[in-house]
N, C-alpha and C positions, 0 to 999 in steps of 0.2 A: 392082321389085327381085325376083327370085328367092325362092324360100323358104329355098335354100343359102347366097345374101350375106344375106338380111337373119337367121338363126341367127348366123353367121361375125360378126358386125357386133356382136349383142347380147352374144354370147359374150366377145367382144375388149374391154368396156366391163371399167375396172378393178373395177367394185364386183360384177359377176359373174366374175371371176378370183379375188377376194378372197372370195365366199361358194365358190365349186368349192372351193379350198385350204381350205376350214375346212371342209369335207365330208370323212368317207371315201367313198371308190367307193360302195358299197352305197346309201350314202343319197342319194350326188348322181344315183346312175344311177335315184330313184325319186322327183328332180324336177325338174319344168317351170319355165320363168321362163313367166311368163303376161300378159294385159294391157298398164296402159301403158308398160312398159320395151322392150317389144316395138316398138313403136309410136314410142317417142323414140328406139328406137335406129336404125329405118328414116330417121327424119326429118333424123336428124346432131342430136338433142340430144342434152341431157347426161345420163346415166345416171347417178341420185341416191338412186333409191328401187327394188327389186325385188319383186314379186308370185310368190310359188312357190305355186305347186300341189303337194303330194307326196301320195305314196301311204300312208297309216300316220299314226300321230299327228305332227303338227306341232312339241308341244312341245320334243322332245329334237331336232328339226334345229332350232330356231330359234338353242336353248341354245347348240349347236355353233359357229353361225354368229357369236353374240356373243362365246363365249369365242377362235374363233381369229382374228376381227377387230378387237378388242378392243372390245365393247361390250357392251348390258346385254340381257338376255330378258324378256319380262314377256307373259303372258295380254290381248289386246286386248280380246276379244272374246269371252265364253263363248257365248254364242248363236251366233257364226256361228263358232266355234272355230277364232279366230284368233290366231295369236300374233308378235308382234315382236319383233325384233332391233333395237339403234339404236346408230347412232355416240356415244362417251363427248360430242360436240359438238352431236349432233345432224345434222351434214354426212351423211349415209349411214343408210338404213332398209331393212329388208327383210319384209314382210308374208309369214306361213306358215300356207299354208291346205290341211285335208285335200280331195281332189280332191272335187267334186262328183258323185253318181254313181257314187264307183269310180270312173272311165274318163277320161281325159285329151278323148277323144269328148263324152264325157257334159256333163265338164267347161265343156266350151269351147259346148255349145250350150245350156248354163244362162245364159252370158253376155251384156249389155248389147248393145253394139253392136259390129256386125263388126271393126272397127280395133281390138277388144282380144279379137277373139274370136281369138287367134294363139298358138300354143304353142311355144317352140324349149324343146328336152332340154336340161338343164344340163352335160350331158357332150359329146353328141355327135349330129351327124345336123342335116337338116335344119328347117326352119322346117313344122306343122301349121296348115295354114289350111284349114279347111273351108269357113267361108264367105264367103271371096274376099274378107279386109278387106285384103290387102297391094295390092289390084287398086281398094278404094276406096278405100285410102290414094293411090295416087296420081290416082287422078281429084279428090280430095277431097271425098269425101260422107263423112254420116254415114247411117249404116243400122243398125237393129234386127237381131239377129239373128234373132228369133221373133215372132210376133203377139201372145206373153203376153208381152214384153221390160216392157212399160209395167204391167202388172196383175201382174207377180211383185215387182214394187219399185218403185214410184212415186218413188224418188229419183233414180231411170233421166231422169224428167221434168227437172228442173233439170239432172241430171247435159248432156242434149244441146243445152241452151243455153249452160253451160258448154264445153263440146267444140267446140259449133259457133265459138264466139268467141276461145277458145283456139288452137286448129289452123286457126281462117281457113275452116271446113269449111261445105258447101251441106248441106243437112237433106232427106234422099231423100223426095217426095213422099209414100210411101205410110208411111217410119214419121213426117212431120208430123202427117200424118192421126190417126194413131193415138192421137200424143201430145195433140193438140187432145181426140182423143176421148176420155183418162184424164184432161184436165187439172183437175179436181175434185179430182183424189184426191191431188193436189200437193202438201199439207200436210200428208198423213198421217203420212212417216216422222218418228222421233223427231226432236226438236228439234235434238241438237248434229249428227246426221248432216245435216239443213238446212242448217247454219253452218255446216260445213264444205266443202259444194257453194258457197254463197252467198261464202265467205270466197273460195274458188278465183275467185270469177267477179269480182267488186270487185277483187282483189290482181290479175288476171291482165292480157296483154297487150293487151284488148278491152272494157273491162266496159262501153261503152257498144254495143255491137255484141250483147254478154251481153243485155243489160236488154231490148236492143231482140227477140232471140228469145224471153226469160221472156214479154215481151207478146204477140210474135207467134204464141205456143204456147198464148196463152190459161191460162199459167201465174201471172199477176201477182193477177189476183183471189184467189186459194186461198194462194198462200205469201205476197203481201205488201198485204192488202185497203187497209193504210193508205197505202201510197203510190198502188195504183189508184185511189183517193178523190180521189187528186189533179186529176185530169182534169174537164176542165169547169168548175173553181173559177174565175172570172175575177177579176180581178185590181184593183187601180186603175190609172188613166191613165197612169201612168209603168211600168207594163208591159203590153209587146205582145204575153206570153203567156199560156197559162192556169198554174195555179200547178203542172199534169206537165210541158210543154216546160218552164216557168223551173228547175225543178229539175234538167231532164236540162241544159239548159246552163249552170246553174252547176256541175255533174260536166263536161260539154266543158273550161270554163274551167279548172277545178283539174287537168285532165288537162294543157291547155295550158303552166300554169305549169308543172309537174311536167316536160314534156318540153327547156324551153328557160330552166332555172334561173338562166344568164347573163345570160338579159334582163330578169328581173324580179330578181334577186337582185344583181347584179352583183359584184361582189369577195366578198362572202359565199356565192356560188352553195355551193360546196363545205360551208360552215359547214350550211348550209342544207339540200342532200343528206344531210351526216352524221344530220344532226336527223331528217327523214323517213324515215332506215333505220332508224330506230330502232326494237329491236323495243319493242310496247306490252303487247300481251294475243291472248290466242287465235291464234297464228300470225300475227297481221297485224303491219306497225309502223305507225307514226305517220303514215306517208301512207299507207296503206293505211285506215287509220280515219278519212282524212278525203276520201277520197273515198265512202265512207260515212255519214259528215256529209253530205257534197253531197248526197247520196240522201233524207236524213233529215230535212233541216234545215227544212222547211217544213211536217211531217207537220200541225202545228195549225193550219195554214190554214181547214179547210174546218169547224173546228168552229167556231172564231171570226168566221168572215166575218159581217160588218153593212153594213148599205148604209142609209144615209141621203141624203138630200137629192143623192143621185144621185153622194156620192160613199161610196167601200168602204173599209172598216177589218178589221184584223185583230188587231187589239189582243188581248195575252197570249197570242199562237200562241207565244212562243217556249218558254214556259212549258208550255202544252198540248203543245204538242209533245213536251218532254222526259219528261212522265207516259205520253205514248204509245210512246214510244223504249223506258220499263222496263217496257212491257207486251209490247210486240214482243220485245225482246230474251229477258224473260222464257221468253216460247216459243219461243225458239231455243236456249235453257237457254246461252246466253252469257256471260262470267267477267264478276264486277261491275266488275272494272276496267275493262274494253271498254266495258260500259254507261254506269256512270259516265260516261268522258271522250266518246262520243256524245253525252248528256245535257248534259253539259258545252259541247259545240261548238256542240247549239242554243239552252241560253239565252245565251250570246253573241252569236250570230251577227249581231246587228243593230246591235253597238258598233261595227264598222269603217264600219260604211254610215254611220253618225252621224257619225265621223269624218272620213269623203273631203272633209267641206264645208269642215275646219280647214286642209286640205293647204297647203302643208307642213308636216306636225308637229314641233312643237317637243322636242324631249330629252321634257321633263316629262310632257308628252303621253302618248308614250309609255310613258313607265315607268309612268305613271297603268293607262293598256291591260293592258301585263304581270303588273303586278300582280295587277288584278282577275280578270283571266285565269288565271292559273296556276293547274293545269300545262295549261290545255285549249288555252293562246293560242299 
C-alpha cells in the first residue's frame, strides 16, 4: 500500500475523524497518529485505540479530545508523559504523547519495530515511513528499528512475541538474534507493563504460537522461570508428556473448546459464550483467565514430584501451585481478583478429572461441583 492510501485509510477511521473534530487546526495540524492504528488501519482492522505524537504538551490536546468526544482525560503516565483520553464505555481510547526528540524524525526512529515506526499527520498529507514498515507489513516480518530497539526497553522483548503471534508475522533474523541476545533482561520492566504484554498474548488470536516465540526467544526463563521448570518433569504412566507439553496441550484443548462451543456445549453453547465474555479483572474475562489457568495449572508439579517404587506422585501440587500463582502474580503486580480466581482454578483443577470416572453425572453431582467451586467453576 502507498504511503497516500494507507494516511487516506487511517484518516477515514471514525475514531480519527472524531479526535480531528475535537481538535482546533493549530493543535491537529501539530499531530501525528503514530504506531499501532497506523498498522490496523493498513491491515482492514478495526480502529479502536489512537497513539498521537504532538508537538507541545499533550495534556491540553488530550482534554480537548475527551471533552468534544465525550470522554474522560486523566495523566497515564508521568514518567513517559503520557496522557489519555477514554470513551465514557471504555469502546475508544487515545494515548497523547509529547514527540520524542522534537521531530516526528526523531520520533519515529526512537521506535520499537518498523510496522509502528509510521506516522500519518492528523490533518493532511501523506503516510512517513522511514524505515520501510509499510513494505514489512506486507511481506509480514517483524523488524527492529535500531540495534538499541532491545537495550532501550526490554519490553520491546515480549512485546515481538506478542506481535509475531498476533499479526501472524516471521521475526527478521537479525532483530531474533538480537532479542535471543537481550533475553536476560526480559523481566526487567515493571511488573503491571509485563501484564499487560503477557495479558495481550493469552487474550489474543495466537497465544499458543505467543508462548511458543516467549521460548523460542529464549524469553521464558527471565519472565516466567515457573512455568520453564516445567520441562523435563516426567510424569506418571498415564501421561505421555513431560509436565510443559501436558500443559501446552491442555491450553490446545481449552482453545479447542473455546473455538467449537456447539460441540462441547450443545444448546447451552450461547449461555456458555456469555459466561466466557465476561469481563473478570485486569482487561481479561473469564476465558481469557482461563486459558491462563491452562498455563498455570500444574506450576506445583516439579516441587512435589516423588517417585517410589517406580511409580510418581505429585501429591499437593495443586496447592503448591496456587502459593506459586501469588508469588508470580505478585510480580506482575496483578489485581487480587485475577490472582485469586487463578489460585482458585488450580486448587480445583483435579476435581473434574476425579469426576470423568462417575460419567454420567447425576444432577447432585454436580451441584455438589458448583458449589465447591464457586465462583472459580
Amino acid at each position: 500500500m502507498s504511503s497516500g492510501g494507507a494516511a487516506e485509510r487511517l484518516r477515514g477511521s471514525l475514531l480519527a475523524v472524531a479526535v480531528r473534530d475535537a481538535l482546533d487546526e493549530e493543535a491537529a495540524g501539530r499531530s501525528w497518529v503514530v504506531g499501532g492504528a497506523v498498522r490496523d488501519a493498513v491491515l482492514g482492522r478495526p480502529v479502536t485505540d489512537l497513539d498521537l505524537a504532538v508537538a507541545g504538551d499533550p495534556g491540553p490536546i488530550s482534554a480537548a479530545i475527551a471533552r468534544g468526544a465525550g470522554g474522560s482525560s486523566f495523566e497515564l503516565s508521568a514518567e513517559f508523559e503520557t496522557w489519555r483520553a477514554r470513551g465514557r464505555d471504555g469502546e475508544w481510547q487515545v494515548d497523547v504523547t509529547p514527540l520524542r526528540g522534537g521531530e516526528i524524525e526523531a520520533d519515529l526512529a526512537a521506535r520499537d519495530f518498523t510496522i509502528g515506526a509510521i506516522a500519518v499527520p492528523l490533518l493532511a498529507g501523506g503516510a512517513l515511513d522511514p524505515f520501510a514498515g509499510l513494505a514489512d507489513l506486507e511481506r509480514g516480518t517483524l523488524r527492529m528499528v535500531s540495534e538499541r530497539s532491545f537495550s532501550e526497553d526490554p519490553l520491546r522483548l515480549l512485546r515481538a512475541a506478542r506481535l509475531g503471534a498476533e499479526l501472524g508475522l516471521e521475526i527478521d533474523p537479525a532483530t531474533e538474534a538480537s532479542a535471543r541476545a537481550a533475553a536476560e533482561r526480559a523481566a526487567e520492566p515493571a511488573g503491571e507493563r509485563l501484564l499487560g504484554e503477557l495479558r495481550m498474548l493469552i487474550a489474543g488470536p495466537d497465544p499458543r504460537r505467543g508462548l511458543e516465540l516467549v521460548e523460542g526467544l529464549g524469553l521464558i526463563e527471565a519472565l516466567l522461570p515457573e512455568v520453564a521448570a516445567l520441562r523435563g518433569v516426567d510424569q506418571t504412566a498415564n501421561h505421555h508428556l513431560d509436565v510443559y507439553e501436558h500443559t501446552m496441550a491442555v491450553l490446545d484443548r481449552v482453545l479447542e473448546v473455546e473455538a467449537d462451543l456447539g460441540r462441547f456445549a450443545g444448546e447451552r453453547a450461547g449461555e456458555a459464550r456469555e459466561l466466557l465474555d465476561e469481563p473478570l479483572a485486569d482487561e481479561l474475562t473469564r476465558g481469557d483467565a482461563l486459558r491462563f489457568g491452562a498455563l498455570l495449572h500444574d506450576l506445583g508439579k516439579p516441587q512435589t514430584r516423588r517417585e517410589s517404587g517406580g511409580r510418581v506422585t505429585f501429591m499437593g501440587h495443586d496447592a503448591v501451585g496456587a502459593e506459586m500463582i501469588g508469588k508470580l502474580l505478585g510480580r506482575l503486580r496483578a489485581s487480587r481478583a485475577l490472582t485469586r480466581h487463578l489460585q482458585g482454578l488450580t486448587l480445583h483443577h483435579l476435581r473434574l478429572g476425579f469426576m470423568v470416572r462417575e460419567a454420567p453425572l447425576p444432577r447432585r453431582r454436580v451441584h455438589d461441583y458448583l458449589r465447591a467451586t464457586e465462583p472459580f467453576g
